[in-house]
Phi, psi and omega in degrees: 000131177266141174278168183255037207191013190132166170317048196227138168218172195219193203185135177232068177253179180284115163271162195299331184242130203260146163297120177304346151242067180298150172320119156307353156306310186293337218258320210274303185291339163109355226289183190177020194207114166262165179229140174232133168271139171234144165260151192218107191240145206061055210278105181273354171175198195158096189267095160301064177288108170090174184200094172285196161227345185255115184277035160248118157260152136273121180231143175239146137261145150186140198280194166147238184318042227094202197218112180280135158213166196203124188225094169225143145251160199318117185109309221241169172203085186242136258182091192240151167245065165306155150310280179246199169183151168198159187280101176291346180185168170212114217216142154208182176188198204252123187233106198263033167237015174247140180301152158230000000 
């Protein structure tokens, strides 16, 4: 998602990985899928290769000039530099095509 309101996008993907102790709430609800939103704010650039529908990513940060990120999963790869960046949300849910 690009923002309308400035130089910002944001990323909702699926980690690769469930916690072995997850919140009890997600555990109670049967949950199998976690989500992180990262905002990437004062977005100096952003490159898209490819486009999947399969949301589970490997995302690396890192600083120096701004804040580099590399987001990839299968098909897709995007590539961004920002002023910042912070986690907006951490969310799961029941993904009925993953084993559990």
């Amino acid at each position: 998602m690009l923002g309308r309101e400035g130089s910002e996008t944001g990323v909702r993907p699926d980690l690769p990985d469930y916690p072995a102790q997850p919140p009890r709430k997600w555990a109670a609800q049967g949950f199998n899928t976690v989500q992180i939103e990262l905002v990437f704010g004062g977005l100096r650039s952003i490159t898209l290769d490819g486009f999947d529908s399969d949301v589970t990513a490997d995302i690396s940060l890192a600083a120096g000039d701004g804040i580099s990120v590399d987001i990839v999963a299968p098909g897709t790869r995007i590539r961004a530099v920002s002023d910042s960046v912070f986690a907006a949300g951490l969310s799961a849910y029941v993904d009925g095509t993953r084993q559990t």
